[in-house]
C-alpha positions, 0 to 999 in steps of 0.5 A: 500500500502507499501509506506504508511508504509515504507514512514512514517518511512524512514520521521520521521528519516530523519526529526529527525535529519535534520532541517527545511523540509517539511514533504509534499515535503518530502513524495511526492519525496520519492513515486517517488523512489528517493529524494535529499535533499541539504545544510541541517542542523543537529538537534545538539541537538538531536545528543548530545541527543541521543550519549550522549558524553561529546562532543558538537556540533559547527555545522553540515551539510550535502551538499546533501541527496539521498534515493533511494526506489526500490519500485517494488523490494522492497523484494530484493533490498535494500533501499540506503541512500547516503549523499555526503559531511558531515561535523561535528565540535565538542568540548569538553563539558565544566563542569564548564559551565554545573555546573552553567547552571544545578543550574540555569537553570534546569527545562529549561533544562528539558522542552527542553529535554522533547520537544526534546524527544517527536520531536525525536521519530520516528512516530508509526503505527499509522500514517500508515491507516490500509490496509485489503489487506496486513496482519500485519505479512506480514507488519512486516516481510517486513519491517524488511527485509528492515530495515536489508539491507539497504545500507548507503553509505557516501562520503567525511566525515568530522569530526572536533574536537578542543580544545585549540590551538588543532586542530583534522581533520578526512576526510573519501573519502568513507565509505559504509555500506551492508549486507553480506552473511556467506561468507561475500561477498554483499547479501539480507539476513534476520534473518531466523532461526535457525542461527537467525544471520544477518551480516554486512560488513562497508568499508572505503576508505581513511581515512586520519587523521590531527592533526593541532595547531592554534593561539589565532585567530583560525588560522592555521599557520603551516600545518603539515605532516597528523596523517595518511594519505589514510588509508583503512580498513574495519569492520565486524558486527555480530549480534546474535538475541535470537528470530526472534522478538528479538529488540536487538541483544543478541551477537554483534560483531565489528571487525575491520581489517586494513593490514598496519597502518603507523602513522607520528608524529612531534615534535609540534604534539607529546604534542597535541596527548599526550593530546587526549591521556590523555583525553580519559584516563580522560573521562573512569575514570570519571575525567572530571566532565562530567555527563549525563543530568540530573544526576548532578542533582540526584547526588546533591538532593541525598547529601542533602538528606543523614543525615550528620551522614551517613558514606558512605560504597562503594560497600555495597548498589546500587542505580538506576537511569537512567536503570543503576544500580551503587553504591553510590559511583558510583553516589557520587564520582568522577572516579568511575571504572564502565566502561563508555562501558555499558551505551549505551546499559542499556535497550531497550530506545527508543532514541537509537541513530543514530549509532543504528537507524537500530534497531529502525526501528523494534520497530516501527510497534509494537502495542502500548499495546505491546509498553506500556507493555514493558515500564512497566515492561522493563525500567524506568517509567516516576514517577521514577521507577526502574527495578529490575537488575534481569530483566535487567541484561538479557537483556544487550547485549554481546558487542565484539569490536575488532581491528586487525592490520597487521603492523604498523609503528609510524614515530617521525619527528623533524620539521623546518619552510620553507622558500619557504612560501608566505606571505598571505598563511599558512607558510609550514613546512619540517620535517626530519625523526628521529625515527621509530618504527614498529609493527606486529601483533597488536590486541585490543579486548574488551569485556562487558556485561553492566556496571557489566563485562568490559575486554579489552585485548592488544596484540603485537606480535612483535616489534622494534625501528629504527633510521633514518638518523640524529638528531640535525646536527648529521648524524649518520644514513644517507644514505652516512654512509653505516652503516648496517641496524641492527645497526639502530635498537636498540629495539627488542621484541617479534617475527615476523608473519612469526614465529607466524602465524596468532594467532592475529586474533583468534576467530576474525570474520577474522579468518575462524576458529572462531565459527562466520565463521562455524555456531556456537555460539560463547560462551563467559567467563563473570566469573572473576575467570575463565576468569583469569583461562583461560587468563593468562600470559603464554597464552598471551605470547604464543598468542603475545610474545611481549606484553599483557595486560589484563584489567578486571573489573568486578561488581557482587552484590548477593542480590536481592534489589535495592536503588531504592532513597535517601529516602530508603537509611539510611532504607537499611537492614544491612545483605545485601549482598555487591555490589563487585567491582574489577579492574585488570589490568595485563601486560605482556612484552616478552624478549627484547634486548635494546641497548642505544647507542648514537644515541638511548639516544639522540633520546629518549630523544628528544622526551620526551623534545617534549612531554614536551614542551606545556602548557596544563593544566590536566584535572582533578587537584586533590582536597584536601578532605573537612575533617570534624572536627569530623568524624561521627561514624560507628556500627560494623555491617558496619565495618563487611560489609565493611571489606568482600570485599573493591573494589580496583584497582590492576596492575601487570608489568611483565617483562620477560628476558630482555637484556639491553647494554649501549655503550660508547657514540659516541657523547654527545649533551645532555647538549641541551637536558637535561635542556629542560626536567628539564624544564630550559631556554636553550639559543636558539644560535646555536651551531656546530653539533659534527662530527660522527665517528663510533667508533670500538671496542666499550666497553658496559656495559650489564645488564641482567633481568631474570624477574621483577615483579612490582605490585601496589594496590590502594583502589578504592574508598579512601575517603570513606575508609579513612572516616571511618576508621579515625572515629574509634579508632583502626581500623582494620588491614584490613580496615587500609591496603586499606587507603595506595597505596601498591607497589611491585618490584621485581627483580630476576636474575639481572647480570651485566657484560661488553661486547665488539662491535666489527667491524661487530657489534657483541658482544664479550664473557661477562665478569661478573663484578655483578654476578646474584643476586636478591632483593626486595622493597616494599612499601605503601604510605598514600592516605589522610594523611589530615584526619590522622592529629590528629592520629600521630601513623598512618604512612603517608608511610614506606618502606623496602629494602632488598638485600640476597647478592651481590657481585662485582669483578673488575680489575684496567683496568676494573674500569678505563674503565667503568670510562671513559665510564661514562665520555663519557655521562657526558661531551659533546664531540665535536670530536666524540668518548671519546678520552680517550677510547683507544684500549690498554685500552679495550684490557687490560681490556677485555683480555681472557687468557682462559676459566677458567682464565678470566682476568690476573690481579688482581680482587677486590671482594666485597661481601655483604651479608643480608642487610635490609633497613626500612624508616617510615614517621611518622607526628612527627618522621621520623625513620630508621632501618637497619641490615648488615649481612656481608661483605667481601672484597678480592683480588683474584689473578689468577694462577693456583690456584686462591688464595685470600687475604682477606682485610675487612671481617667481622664477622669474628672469630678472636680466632686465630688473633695472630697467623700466621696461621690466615693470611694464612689460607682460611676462610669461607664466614660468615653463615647465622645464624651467628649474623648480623654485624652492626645495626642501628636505627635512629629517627629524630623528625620533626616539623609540617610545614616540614611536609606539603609538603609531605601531599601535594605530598602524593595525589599522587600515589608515592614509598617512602614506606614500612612495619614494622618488621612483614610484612617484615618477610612475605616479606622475607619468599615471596621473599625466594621461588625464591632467595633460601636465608632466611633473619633473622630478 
């Protein structure tokens, strides 16, 4: 009969994760058709088991469980599993705790966990007896049909997470799992050829989202406005099987689609949702100190086991275990860059997990010699034995997950305490809207294959900042102000879904020109080369226009053997091929328009106080590296292996047209601000709020960017790095280059120039004051100077400066107007506007006479022309070099000939100095070619203890930076293909 195979299944996963049930009960109520199950309990130690997260579980519950087995229509209709109200309660799993528990009590550990497994399993065939009547393909293709179309339908879904004082709630109304047809509307369907596809379609009704803070006693005292409030959306699932026995998917796609997002934070929210943030970052890098079971374990016997001669050379052999194929590195060092993605899908394990336990149904009516063949030659054997990664490699799946949002909007809230609350309830809070920003056309894609490809790319197509009504007892923006719309927004970048379409949603399963949605194969780039060939900046911005980024990791390993354990470690062959690990991240923002305005300032900078304004320790505190005495010696033939590929992590900022306009401030309550963020005690009495006065005509100082490029370059395994090049002599130029943090600026086209508001809020004709110019700065900074004590010739980090010219061109009025616009965001200013700001004043410094004559009064110019900067921090001598080309300084008096009076110039040929022709004669800007007009060189030699604080701060990534007299020929002649100018050394 099908009920003694289908039941077997549907009981062993349901006793595999609910306690204390009886399997007698059980399987009696489930050949009726329907079971219902109440207050039932989770196994929480086979959820943390089998989703291997570095969360635990506090407790978990489910208030009642209905399954409902359409028996006589088994074939076509699906099987539906209904849990009505669970609730989840998680934390973050303590390293410390895990530390001493792995040391202590470690064979405990690993009898629960072979306890576990062996309870989790889901019971083979052979609890099933065999039934002549129905033939086992038959079994098989029905069970599979099942297994395809269930229904799972969970109502009121509660999943709790502290931390802290931090408090996480996560309430879903209702979600609903289904098959769907091509159309992807509800169906009975199965994996037919030749499509060999099965889809998926998850809803979810009302997802709202709290972020609460709780005091020492667990106690909530205030309830804040919800993260997100009755949000719905939905996901769609795309699985492409290679065969119709195929147990894993060879192409998964998740994709999610939600039309309107609108997130609400508050000032006491703002630090708490910063730390969640921080802790995924800390969790995808390793920083937690948060290891799978039992590989604290390896990772400790694999240290012992190392003679303490080894050097170790990262990237340059790999080590297997657990069916994830790593590097040492990986396995010895902290934050290693393999992306956490690939972990959850290494093979075909038999405890896949409750998220997957649809694939699991499948494998369980395959014969144990099937079973037992697979586990040889598939993953790991029970004695330690490995794969080799060509057999695994083929089998890790093409994982897309995607989130697309329509729009989007972040609401910032400044919160006060009410005074309505009763004593015995929670007291309330009301908040008061400040700042808003919205978004169009958010996409977030990633895509991996395994640990050795991970990409994930971000995508905004348009965005903007707005300021709502008033902040700390100013009303700038309130409703009786009837200030115009477009004066509120003061952030502007990228376009509108009107203007760019749908591009968002390419090749998404939403988008009805994707392959998935015509009945194609979708083809994917795993290749690093042609992936950066294919996504590059101009693509992305053409897709989005306001924001990219594109992150790439890639792992690629050419040779064939595998460390398969410590033992064969220090007998590896040294003509194998290097393991080769690259992490590229590339961000892209579109033209912007900034405006910083009073109101703008003070907001921003009320919420980076917020942000502040917490205790939280970080997760992870750098270390200062054990440095051994003497650092152990390498052979050539390792320095040669190590200088063909070191893994480093590499980010680019690209910034493209940017206008940024600084206005008078209109009031001035910074002094409230400012030291909260400079973390000084500011006294709490309060005091009167300034009066708004909207101020016309406004004078703005404008900057303009025609692009800046910021690039920085970190050696992905740094103590490694250091280690050995500290242990030769002389090491390599090469090898010496990756032991330093490498940074890039790079601005071209940068203009300055003053500018007028009017009255209807537009901006009156720019007068230059800093014509267009660019420049460049580069830097390094040492990673471990404390491995570099005793080599006082390697820099601990140089910088270098360099300006090909610039030039500034002012009158009196001009200089007297931006003078007191800079009083205006100096001082406080109680009654609104600077009063010193008058209207004569911004009319005699903004006066237009003409097109060619811009301003009638006299104009200062001040040009100056090739100027080099160089600063190297060495551990006993502190150096700076630098060259001066040129400088003029004149006054240009205008007419209808402009003529110019110079007053400093310099060099300058003075053969003609004691004639009269010399004063009234034009003279010619000083050429390039011509000898520098001043040179210095300075070195300052400092003593040991003056040196520390700088080898503390220099674990740090930070830009103190740059290079020697060689490299800033390079530089130069890099930076000249843009500015058209050649620097002389």
């Amino acid at each position: 009969m099908l009920e003694s195979y289908v039941s077997p299944l549907l009981m062993s996963y349901v006793n595999r994760y609910i306690k204390n049930l009886k399997p007698s009960d059980l399987q009696l109520s489930l050949w009726g058709g329907d079971v219902v199950l109440s207050k039932l309990d989770l196994r929480l130690d086979v959820l943390e088991q089998e989703l291997k997260l570095p969360f635990t579980f506090l407790s978990g519950h489910i208030h009642e469980l209905r399954i409902h087995v359409p028996w006589t229509k088994l074939s076509s209709e699906p099987v539906v599993i209904t849990i009505n109200t669970m609730e989840c309660i998680l934390k973050l799993r303590d390293g410390a705790t895990d530390d001493n528990e792995s040391c202590t009590s470690s064979s405990t550990n690993r009898s629960v966990s072979e306890s576990s497994k062996n309870a989790s399993k889901p019971r083979r065939l052979q609890q099933a007896p065999s039934d002549p009547d129905l033939p086992p393909g038959y079994v098989q293709s029905l069970i599979r049909r099942v297994v395809n179309n269930v229904n799972i339908v969970v109502n009121n879904l509660i999943l709790k997470y502290v931390e802290d004082d931090i408090v996480l709630s996560v309430n879903i109304t209702s979600a609903e799992c289904y098959t769907v047809d091509d159309l992807w509307d509800r169906a009975f369907m199965d994996v037919i050829s030749p499509e060999l596809v099965l889809r998926k379609v998850i809803n979810f009704s009302d997802c709202t989202v709290c972020l609460d803070k709780r005091n020492a006693s667990g106690k909530i005292e205030f309830y804040q406005d919800p993260l997100l409030y009755k949000c719905s959306f939905r996901t769609r699932l795309h699985f492409t099987y290679d065969n119709i026995n195929a147990k894993i998917p060879a192409v998964i796609k998740i994709h999610t689609l939600v039309e309107s997002l609108k997130l609400s934070l508050t000032d006491q929210q703002l630090p708490m949702f910063i730390r969640l943030m921080a802790l995924g970052v800390a969790l995808y890098y390793g920083e937690m100190g948060v290891h799978r079971e039992g590989e604290r374990e390896e990772n400790s016997s694999l240290r012992e086991s190392l003679p303490e001669s080894c050097v170790f050379l990262p990237g340059h052999y790999t080590y297997q275990h657990d069916d994830i194929t790593c590097s040492p590195a990986d396995v010895m060092v902290e934050g290693s860059e393999a992306s956490l993605a690939g972990q959850y899908f290494q093979g075909e394990d038999e405890d896949q997990g409750w998220v997957s336990w649809a694939w699991s149904f499948v494998p369980a009516i395959v014969s144990a010699e099937e079973e037992e063949g697979e586990g040889e030659s598939g993953g790991e054997s029970q004695d330690g034995g490995a794969s080799r990664p060509q057999q695994q490699s083929h089998r890790d799946p093409v994982v897309s997950v995607g989130f697309y949002c329509t729009k989007a909007s972040v609401t910032f809230k400044l919160t006060e305490s009410c005074s309505e609350s009763s004593y015995y309830s929670p007291q309330k809070v009301k908040s008061r809207e400040v700042l808003c920003v919205e978004q169009e056309g958010i996409t977030v894609e990633a895509l991996m294959m395994g640990e050795p490809f991970f990409d994930c790319q971000v995508g905004v197509v348009g965005c903007r900042a707005v300021c709502l009504k008033g902040i700390m007892g100013v009303r700038d923006f309130e409703e009786n102000m009837n200030r115009r719309e477009e004066d509120a927004v003061f952030f502007r970048c990228g376009d509108t879904l009107s203007v760019k379409g749908m591009t968002y949603l390419t090749n998404s399963l939403f988008d009805y020109r994707s392959p998935e949605n015509n009945g194609v194969r979708a083809e994917f780039i795993l290749e690093a080369n042609l992936h950066k060939e294919t996504y590059t900046e101009t693509a992305g911005v053409q897709r989005y226009g306001a924001f990219y980024m594109d992150y790439l990791y890639t792992m690629e390993n050419s040779g064939s053997r595998v460390c398969t354990g410590p033992q064969e470690f220090s007998a590896l062959h040294k003509d194998e091929p290097p393991l080769q690990e690259s992490s590229v991240k590339r961000i892209v923002i579109g033209p912007l328009d900034v405006q910083l305005h009073s109101s703008a300032v003070h907001r921003i900078l009320k919420m980076i106080a917020c942000t502040l304004d917490h205790e939280y320790h970080p997760y992870c505190k750098p270390q200062q590296p054990d440095v051994v005495e003497e650092c152990a010696g390498v052979t050539v033939e390792q320095v040669a292996a190590l200088e063909e590929f070191i893994p480093t992590r590499q980010t680019s900022v690209t910034l493209m047209r940017a206008t940024v306009t600084i206005p008078a401030a209109e009031y001035n309550i910074l002094h409230l601000i400012l030291p909260v963020i400079l973390g000084h005690k500011v006294s709490t009495a309060q005091t009167s709020a300034p009066q708004f006065q909207l101020l016309r005509p406004l004078p703005a100082l404008q900057l303009q960017f025609e692009r800046v490029t910021f690039e920085h370059s970190v050696p992905m395994y740094e103590e490694e790095v250091t280690r050995t090049a500290c242990s030769m002599n002389k090491p390599s130029d090469t090898l010496l280059h990756h032991c330093y943090t490498h940074c890039y600026l790079k601005v071209f086209e940068f203009a300055v120039g003053l500018t007028v508001i009017g009255s209807e809020g537009g901006f009156l004709p720019l007068i230059p004051i800093i014509p267009s110019f660019s420049t460049a700065l580069y830097g390094k900074q040492l990673r471990l100077p404390a491995y570099w004590s005793r080599k006082c010739s390697v820099a601990v980090s140089e910088c270098v400066f360099e300006l090909p010219q610039v030039c500034v061109q002012v009158t009196r009025a001009q200089v007297q107007l931006l003078q007191c616009m800079f009083h205006s965001w100096t001082h406080s200013v109680g009654g609104g506007a600077c009063s010193i700001i008058s209207d004569t004043l911004i009319n005699h410094a903004y006066k237009t006479t003409g097109v060619k004559s811009v301003c009638s009064a006299p104009v200062l110019e001040v040009c100056v022309q090739r100027v080099e900067l160089k600063v190297c921090v060495r551990p006993a001598l502190w150096c700076v070099s630098g060259t001066l080309g040129a400088v003029k300084v004149c006054a240009r008096t205008p007419g209808e000939k402009d003529e110019l009076v110079p007053l400093v110039q310099g060099p300058s040929d003075t053969t003609d100095l004691h004639t009269s022709r010399w004063l009234i004669g034009s003279r010619k800007p000083a050429s390039l070619l011509s000898p520098d007009l001043l040179q210095i060189s300075l070195q300052l030699p400092q003593q040991e203890q003056t040196l520390n604080p700088i080898e503390t701060s220099s674990t740090h990534t930070s830009l103190i930076s740059t290079l020697n007299r060689d490299n800033s020929r390079l530089f130069s002649m890099l930076l000249a293909e843009r500015i058209e100018v050649s620097a002389v050394q």
